[in-house]
C-alpha positions in Angstrom: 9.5 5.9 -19.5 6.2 3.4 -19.2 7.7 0.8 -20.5 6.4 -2.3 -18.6 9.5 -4.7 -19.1 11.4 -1.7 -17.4 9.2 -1.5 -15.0 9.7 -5.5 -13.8 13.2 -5.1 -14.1 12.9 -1.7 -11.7 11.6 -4.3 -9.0 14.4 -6.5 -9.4 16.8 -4.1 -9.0 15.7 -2.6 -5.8 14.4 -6.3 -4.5 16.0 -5.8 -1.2 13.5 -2.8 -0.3 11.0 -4.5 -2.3 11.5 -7.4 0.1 11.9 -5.6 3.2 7.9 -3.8 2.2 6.6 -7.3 2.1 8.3 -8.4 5.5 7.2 -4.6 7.2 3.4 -5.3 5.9 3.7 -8.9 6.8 5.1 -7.9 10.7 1.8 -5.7 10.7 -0.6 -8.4 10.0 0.7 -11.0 13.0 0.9 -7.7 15.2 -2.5 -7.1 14.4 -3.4 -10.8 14.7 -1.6 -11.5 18.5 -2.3 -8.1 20.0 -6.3 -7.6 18.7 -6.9 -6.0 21.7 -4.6 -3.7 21.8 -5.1 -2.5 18.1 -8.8 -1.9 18.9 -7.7 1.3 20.7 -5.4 2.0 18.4 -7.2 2.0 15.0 -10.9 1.9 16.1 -11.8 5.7 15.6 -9.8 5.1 11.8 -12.7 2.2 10.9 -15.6 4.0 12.7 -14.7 6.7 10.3 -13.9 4.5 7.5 -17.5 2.9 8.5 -19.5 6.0 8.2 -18.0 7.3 4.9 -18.9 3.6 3.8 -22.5 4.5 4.8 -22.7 7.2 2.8 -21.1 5.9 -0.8 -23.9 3.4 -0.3 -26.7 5.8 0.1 -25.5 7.4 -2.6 -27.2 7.9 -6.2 -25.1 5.7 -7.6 -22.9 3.3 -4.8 -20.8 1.3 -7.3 -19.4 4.9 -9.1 -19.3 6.2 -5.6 -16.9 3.5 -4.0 -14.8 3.5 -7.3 -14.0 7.0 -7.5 -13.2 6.7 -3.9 -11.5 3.9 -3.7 -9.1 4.7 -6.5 -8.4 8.3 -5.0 -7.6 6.7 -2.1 -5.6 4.0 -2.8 -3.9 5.9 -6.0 -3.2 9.5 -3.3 -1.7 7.6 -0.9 0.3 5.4 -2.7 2.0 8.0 -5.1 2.5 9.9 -1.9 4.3 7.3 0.3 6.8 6.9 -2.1 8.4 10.7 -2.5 7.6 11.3 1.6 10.0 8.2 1.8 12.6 10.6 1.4 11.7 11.6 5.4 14.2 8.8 6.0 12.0 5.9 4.9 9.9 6.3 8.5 6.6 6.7 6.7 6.4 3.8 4.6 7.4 2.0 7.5 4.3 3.3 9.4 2.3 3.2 6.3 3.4 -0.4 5.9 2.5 -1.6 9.5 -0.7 0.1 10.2 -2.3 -1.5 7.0 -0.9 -4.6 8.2 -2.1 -4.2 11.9 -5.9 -3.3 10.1 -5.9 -6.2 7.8 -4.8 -8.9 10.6 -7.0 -7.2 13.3 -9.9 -7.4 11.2 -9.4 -10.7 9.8 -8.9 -12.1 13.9 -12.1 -9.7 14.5 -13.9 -11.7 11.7 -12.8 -15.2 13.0 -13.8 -14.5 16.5 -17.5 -13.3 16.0 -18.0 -17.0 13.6 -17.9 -15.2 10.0 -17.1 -17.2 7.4 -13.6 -16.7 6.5 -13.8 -18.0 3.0 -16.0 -15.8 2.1 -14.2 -12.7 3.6 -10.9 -13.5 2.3 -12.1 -14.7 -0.9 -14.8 -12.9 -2.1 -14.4 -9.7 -0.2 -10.3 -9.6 -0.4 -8.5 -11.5 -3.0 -10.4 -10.4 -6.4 -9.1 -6.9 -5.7 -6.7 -7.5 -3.2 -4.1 -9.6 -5.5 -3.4 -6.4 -7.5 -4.0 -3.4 -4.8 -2.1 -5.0 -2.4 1.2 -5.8 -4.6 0.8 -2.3 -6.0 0.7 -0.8 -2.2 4.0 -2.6 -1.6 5.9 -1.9 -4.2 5.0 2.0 -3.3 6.3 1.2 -0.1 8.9 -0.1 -1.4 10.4 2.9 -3.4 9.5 4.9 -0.9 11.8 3.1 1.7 14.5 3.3 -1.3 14.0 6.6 -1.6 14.8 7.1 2.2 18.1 4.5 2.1 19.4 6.9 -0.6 18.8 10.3 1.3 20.5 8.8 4.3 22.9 7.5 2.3 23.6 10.0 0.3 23.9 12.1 3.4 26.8 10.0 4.7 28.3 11.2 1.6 28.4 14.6 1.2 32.1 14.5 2.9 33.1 12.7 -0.2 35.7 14.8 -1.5 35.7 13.9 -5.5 31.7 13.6 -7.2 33.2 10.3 -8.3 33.3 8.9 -5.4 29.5 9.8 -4.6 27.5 6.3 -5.2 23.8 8.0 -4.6 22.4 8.6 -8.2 19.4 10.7 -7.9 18.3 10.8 -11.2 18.3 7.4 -12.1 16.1 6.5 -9.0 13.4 9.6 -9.5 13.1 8.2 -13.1 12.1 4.8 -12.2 10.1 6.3 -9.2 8.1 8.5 -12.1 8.0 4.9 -14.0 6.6 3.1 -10.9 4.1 5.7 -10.3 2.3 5.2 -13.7 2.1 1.6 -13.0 1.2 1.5 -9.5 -2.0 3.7 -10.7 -2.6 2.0 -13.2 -2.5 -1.3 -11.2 -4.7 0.7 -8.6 -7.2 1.7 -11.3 -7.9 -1.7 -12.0 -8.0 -2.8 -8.8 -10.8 -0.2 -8.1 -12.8 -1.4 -10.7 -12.5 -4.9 -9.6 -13.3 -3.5 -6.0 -16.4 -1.9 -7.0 -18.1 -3.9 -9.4 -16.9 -8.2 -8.8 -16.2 -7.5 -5.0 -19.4 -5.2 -4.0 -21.1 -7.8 -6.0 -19.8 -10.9 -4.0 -20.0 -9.5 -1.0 -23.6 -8.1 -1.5 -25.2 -11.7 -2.9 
């Protein structure tokens, strides 16, 4: 059931949706990018709020515990839950997938325009987390929009007169969806340590 190698060759098997995530998250970064102004309104209230929980994990008694446990929570919640609400016809993940595109691009084009210095924001206060939370994010998304190809799918065949001819195999997938959601919190776990030791560090010097 955790086995790792089954894990990789999970991802393989549904590459298609795992490929679609990336291209979904990767459309929400150049929307965010071209149309900053309109995202502004859009996801504005969601950082001022962001912002002032921010504020007060820092004035905590103890920040870097604070922003872990948070973090993690977070990132871990959301992630486990995208995948089994994919079953709402994939349109979820799909929103999940564009919106944390649309934030990451608006705030990098944000950054760019007001003269910070990008290496440092994308290197010091993105990638030493970001290369694991990120991938770990899409693959969610990416079960999650499997999950919702099989429901419609296996909707279109519930006129199928023999079980035989019935392609959709439900508990195949919910096993590797309970396999990919050890992993993915794991990968998040680790993530959220890097995010709140190495990157509060970096990003604090």
């Amino acid at each position: 059931m955790t086995s790792l190698r089954r894990f990789v060759q999970d991802l393989f098997f549904y590459k298609k949706m795992m490929a679609l995530s990336l291209i979904l998250f990767t459309t929400g970064i150049v929307i965010g990018t071209l149309n900053a102004d309109f995202i502004t309104e859009l996801i504005t209230p969601q950082l001022q709020g962001l912002q002032e929980y921010s504020r007060d994990l820092s004035e905590s008694a103890n920040p870097q515990w604070s922003f872990f446990v948070f973090i993690f929570l977070n990132n871990a919640v959301k992630s486990i839950v995208i995948i089994f609400v994919g079953a709402l016809f994939g349109l979820l993940p799909i929103f999940f997938l564009m919106m944390n595109g649309m934030v990451i691009g608006f705030l990098l084009t944000t950054a760019a325009s007001q003269g910070e210095n990008m290496f440092d924001l994308i290197v010091l206060g993105l990638l030493p987390h970001g290369i694991i939370e990120i991938p770990a994010i899409l693959i969610a998304s990416g079960f999650g929009l499997q999950f919702g190809y099989m429901v419609l799918k296996g909707l279109g065949e519930l006129g199928a007169r023999d079980e035989s001819e019935r392609t959709v195999k439900w508990g195949g997938f919910l096993k590797t969806a309970g396999r990919a959601s050890i992993w993915i919190t794991l990968l998040l776990l680790i993530a959220a340590i890097i995010e709140s030791t190495l990157t509060f560090y970096l990003v604090t010097l």
